[in-house]
ZALOMAR-322079 format. One line per field, with one value per residue (C-alpha): residue number from 1; residue in one letter; chain; x, y, z. Coordinates in Angstrom, 2 decimals. Example, Ala and Ser with C-alpha at 12.3 -4.5 7.8 and 13.67 -1.06 7.14 Angstrom:
# ZALOMAR-322079
nr = (1	2)
rest = (A	S)
kette = (A	A)
X = (12.30	13.67)
Y = (-4.50	-1.06)
Z = (7.80	7.14)
This chain:
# ZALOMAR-322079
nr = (1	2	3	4	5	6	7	8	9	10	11	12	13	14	15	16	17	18	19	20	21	22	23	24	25	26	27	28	29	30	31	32	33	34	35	36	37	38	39	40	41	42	43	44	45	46	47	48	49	50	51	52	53	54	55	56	57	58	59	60	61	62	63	64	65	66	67	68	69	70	71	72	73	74	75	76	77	78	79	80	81	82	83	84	85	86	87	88	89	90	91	92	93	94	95	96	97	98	99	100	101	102	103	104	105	106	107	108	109	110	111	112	113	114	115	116	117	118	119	120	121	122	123	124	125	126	127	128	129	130	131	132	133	134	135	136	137	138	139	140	141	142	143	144	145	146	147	148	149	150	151	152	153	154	155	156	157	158	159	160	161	162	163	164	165	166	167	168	169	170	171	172	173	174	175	176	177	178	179	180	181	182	183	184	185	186	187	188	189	190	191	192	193	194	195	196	197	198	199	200	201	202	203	204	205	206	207	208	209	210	211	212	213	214	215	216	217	218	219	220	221	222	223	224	225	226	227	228	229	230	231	232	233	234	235	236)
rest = (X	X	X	X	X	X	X	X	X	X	X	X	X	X	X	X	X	X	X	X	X	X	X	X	X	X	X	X	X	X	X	X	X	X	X	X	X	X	X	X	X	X	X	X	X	X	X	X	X	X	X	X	X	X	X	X	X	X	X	X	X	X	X	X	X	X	X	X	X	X	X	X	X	X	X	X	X	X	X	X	X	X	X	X	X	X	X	X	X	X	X	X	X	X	X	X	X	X	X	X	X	X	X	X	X	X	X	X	X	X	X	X	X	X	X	X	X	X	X	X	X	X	X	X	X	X	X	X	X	X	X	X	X	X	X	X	X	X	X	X	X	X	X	X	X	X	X	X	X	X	X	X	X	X	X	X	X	X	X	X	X	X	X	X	X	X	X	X	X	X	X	X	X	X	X	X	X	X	X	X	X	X	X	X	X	X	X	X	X	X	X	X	X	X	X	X	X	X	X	X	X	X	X	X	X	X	X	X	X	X	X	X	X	X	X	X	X	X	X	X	X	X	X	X	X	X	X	X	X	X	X	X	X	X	X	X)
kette = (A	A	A	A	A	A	A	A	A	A	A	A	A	A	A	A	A	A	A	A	A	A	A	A	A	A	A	A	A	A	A	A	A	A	A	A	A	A	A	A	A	A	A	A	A	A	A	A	A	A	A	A	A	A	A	A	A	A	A	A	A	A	A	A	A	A	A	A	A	A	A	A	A	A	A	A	A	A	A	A	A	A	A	A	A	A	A	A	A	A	A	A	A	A	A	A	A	A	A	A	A	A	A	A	A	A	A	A	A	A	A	A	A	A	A	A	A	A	A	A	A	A	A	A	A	A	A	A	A	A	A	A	A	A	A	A	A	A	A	A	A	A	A	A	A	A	A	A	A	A	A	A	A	A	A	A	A	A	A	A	A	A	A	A	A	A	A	A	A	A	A	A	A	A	A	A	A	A	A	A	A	A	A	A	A	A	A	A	A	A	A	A	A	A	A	A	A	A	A	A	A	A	A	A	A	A	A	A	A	A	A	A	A	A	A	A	A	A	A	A	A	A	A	A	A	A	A	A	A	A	A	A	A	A	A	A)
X = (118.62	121.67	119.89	117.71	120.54	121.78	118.41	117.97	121.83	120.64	117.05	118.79	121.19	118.26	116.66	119.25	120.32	116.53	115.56	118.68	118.09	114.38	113.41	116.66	119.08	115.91	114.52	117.52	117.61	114.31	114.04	117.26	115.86	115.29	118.16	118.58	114.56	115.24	118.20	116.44	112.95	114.49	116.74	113.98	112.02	115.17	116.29	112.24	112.30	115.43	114.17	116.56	115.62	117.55	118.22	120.87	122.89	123.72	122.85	124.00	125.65	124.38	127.22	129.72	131.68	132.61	131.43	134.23	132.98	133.89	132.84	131.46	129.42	127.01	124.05	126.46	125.50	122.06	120.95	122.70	120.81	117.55	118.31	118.71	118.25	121.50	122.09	125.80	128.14	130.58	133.85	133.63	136.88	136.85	136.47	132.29	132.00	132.76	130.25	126.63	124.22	126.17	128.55	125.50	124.09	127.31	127.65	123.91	124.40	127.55	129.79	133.25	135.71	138.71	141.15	143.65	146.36	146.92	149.59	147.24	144.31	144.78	145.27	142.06	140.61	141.32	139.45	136.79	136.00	136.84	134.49	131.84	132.06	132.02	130.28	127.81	127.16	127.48	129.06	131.52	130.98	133.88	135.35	139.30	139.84	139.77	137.69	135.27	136.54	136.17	136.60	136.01	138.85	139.56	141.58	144.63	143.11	144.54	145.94	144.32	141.71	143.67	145.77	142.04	140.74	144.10	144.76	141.12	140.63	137.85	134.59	134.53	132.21	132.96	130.46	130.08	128.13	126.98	124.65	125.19	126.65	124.14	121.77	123.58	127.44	129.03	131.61	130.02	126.76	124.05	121.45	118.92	116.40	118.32	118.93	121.36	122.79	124.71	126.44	126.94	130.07	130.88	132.44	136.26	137.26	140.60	143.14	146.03	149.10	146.82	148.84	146.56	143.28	143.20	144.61	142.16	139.59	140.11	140.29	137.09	135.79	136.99	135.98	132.63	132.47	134.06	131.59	128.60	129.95	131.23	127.58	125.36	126.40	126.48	129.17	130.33)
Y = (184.39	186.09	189.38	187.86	186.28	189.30	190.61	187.82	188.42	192.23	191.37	188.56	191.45	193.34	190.95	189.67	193.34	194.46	191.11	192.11	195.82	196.31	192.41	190.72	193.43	195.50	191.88	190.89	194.19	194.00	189.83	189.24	185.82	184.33	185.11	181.89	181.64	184.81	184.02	180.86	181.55	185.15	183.06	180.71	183.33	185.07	181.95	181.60	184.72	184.42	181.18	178.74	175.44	173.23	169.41	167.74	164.50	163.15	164.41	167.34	166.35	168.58	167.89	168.95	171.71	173.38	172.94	173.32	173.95	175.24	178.30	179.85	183.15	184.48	182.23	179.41	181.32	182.26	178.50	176.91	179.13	177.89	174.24	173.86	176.10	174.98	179.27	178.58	181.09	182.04	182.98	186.53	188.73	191.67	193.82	192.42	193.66	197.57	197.16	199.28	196.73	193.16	194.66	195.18	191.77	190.18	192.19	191.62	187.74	187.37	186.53	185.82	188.51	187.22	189.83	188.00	191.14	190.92	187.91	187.68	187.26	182.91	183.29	185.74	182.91	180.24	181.99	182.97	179.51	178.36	180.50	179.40	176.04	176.65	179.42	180.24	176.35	177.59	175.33	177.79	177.23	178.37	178.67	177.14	178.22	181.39	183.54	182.88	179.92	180.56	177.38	173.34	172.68	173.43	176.44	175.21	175.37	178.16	176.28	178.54	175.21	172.75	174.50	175.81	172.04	170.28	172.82	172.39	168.58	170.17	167.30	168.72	167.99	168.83	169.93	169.81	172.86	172.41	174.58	177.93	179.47	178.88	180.56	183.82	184.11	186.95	186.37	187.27	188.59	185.96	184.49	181.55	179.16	176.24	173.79	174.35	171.42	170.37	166.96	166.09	164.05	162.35	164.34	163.55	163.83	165.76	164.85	167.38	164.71	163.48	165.21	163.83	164.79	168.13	166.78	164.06	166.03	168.60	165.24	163.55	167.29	167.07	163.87	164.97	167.72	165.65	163.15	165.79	167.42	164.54	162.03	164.77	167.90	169.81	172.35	173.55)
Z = (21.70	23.07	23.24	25.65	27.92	28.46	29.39	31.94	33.22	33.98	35.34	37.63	38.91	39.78	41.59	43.44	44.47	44.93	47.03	49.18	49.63	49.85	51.86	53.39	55.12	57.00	57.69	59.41	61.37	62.60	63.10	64.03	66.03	62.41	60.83	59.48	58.34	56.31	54.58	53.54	52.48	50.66	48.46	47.45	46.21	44.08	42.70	41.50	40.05	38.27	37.04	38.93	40.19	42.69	42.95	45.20	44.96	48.31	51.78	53.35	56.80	59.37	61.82	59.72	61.05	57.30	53.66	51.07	47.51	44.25	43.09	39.79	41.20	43.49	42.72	44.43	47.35	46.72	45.74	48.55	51.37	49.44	49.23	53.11	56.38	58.40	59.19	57.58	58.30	54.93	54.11	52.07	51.31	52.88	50.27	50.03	53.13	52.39	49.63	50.10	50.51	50.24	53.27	55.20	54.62	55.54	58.57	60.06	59.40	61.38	58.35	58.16	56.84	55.11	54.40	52.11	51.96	55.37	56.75	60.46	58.15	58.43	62.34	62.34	60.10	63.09	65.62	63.49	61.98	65.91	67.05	65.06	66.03	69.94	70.51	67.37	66.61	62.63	60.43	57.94	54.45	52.07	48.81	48.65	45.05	46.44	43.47	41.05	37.93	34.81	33.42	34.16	36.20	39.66	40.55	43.02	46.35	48.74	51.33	54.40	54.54	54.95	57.71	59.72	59.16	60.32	63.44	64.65	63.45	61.68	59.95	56.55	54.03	50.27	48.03	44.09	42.34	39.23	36.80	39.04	35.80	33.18	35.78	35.79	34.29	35.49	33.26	29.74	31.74	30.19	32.16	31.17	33.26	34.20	37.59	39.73	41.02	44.92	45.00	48.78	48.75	52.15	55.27	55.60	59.71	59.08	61.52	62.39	60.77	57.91	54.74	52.21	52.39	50.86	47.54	48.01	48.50	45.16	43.21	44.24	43.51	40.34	39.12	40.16	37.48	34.88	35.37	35.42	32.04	30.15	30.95	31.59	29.51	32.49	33.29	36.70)
């Protein structure tokens, strides 16, 4: 059996890089109107092919202005742009953004570069995620803990968030992932057929003196994938 995770693990890379390559990046070059369309109905057909399947707890709030989630890999990504077609606008490091074919996907959907060795990258953050509010009309989806977890419990969340989402009074809706890394684990490279699960928790209205909220907010998070792995067997 573990012969054959790693053969899904590779095929999954393949995909993912292929369905990028060859049908997403010239798509967006030459439809640029339906960005959002593309990115959508794309990832839909490379979660299906890596043999993924979505379900969703909750409601995503479509007049939130940023989605905060944890993070476990790329199919967090890839699942996420199939469940809904809001034309989100994420986070990446910059590094993902010199990369051959993910840098070019990044770049032609108006993505957000986040160059964490560099002490203006939070104030370039601000105007970015700023930005995307006023004049895009994106809601910014990012990743707190910062890189990809390895295990059950939340990483401590960088605290670039809760600065952006106190300075701009930011709605804010947290999101639970769950599943992503049976899928495909880039960790010890195995892939299987599994569901890949979103848990919509409600949208917090951050205000620029409230002190709390981003230590409420990881805790709620984290009770969610307790819960999921303690009742349902289900890891994050």
């Amino acid at each position: 059996m573990k012969i054959f995770a790693k053969i899904r693990f590779y095929w999954g890379a393949f995909i993912i890089s292929f369905n990028t390559a060859v049908l997403m990046i010239p798509a967006l070059m030459l439809f640029g109107k339906y960005k959002s369309t593309i990115v959508h109905h794309i990832n839909r057909l490379t979660l299906f092919m890596m043999g993924g399947k979505l379900a969703q707890v909750g409601e995503m709030d479509t007049t939130a202005d940023m989605y905060v989630m944890n993070h476990q890999g790329i199919v967090d990504i890839i699942a996420l742009e199939a469940l809904q077609n809001n034309h989100l606008r994420w986070v990446a490091k910059k590094e993902l953004f010199d990369a051959l074919w993910f840098g070019n996907l990044l770049r032609h959907g108006e993505m957000i570069s986040l160059d964490r060795g560099n002490k203006a990258g939070l104030i370039k953050l601000i105007k970015d995620v700023k930005e995307s509010r006023e004049k895009y009309h994106r809601p910014v989806a990012i990743f707190p803990e910062g890189t990809r977890a390895k295990e059950q419990k939340l990483l401590p969340f960088k605290q670039g968030t809760n600065i952006i989402a106190k300075k701009l009074e930011l709605r804010v809706q947290p999101i639970v992932i769950t599943g992503s890394k049976w899928v495909l684990n880039e960790h010890i490279k195995t892939g299987h057929s599994g569901t890949v699960t979103y848990h919509f928790l409600p949208t917090i209205t951050v205000k620029s003196d409230d002190n709390t909220w981003f230590e409420t907010l990881r805790d709620n998070m984290q009770k969610v994938i307790d819960d999921e792995y303690n009742n349902n067997h289900c890891s994050r």
